[in-house]
Steps between C-alpha positions, in 0.01 A plus 500: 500500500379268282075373466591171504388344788240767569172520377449687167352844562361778307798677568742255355305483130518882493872439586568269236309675234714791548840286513350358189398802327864623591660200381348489157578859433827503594509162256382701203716760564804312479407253277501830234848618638630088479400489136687801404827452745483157671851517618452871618527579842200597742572837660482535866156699532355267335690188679378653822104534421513146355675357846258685680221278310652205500616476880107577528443224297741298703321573828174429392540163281761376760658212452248294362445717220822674420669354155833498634608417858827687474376851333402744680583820319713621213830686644576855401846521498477221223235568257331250366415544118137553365471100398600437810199698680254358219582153598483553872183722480330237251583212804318721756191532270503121453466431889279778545248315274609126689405748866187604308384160404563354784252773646181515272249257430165470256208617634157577246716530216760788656833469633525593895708561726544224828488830765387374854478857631205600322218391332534746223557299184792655312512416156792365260620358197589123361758348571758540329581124449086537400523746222663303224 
């Protein structure tokens, strides 16, 4: 069920802010384990909590926003290695910032939110592509 097409609700930024907070966790985390053993394999547990975000991820960005049309989730019964994940993961947080951007605008010198919903004004950052 992806937003696009619909209107962009309240709902939908506290949806992405959590897929984003998720994302960029479970980047750090394996970024760490990737440095140390790149070509180490992911264990199942941990294969199956980062499918669980990423098929989130999936839903929402659709397929507008997805980085790859053909990946949907890693497979468990052939485990993809920490560099692997990092890479994948770091593509995600990329299009989560292209969805973001593409859903903000300037207003009295703060970053906003485009919700149609509400007429609460819900703050964020730069842009990314802003911030260099």
């Amino acid at each position: 069920m992806s937003i696009l097409g619909s209107i962009m609700k309240k709902e939908n930024v506290d949806k992405f802010e959590k897929l984003k907070v998720q994302l960029d966790s479970l980047h750090q985390e394996m970024s760490m384990l990737a440095k140390k053993s790149p070509n180490d394999a992911v264990n199942t547990f941990k294969i199956k909590l980062i499918n669980v975000t990423i098929a989130s991820c999936n839903e929402f960005f659709g397929v507008q926003y997805r980085p790859f049309a053909d990946f949907n989730i890693f497979s468990v019964d052939e485990l993809p290695t920490n560099s692997d994940i990092t890479f994948i993961i770091s593509q995600y947080i990329e299009c989560a910032e292209k969805f973001r951007s593409d859903n903000i605008r300037q207003q009295g010198g703060y970053w906003l939110w485009n919700i149609t919903d509400s007429k609460e004004e819900v703050r964020t950052g730069l842009p990314k592509k802003l911030s260099k």
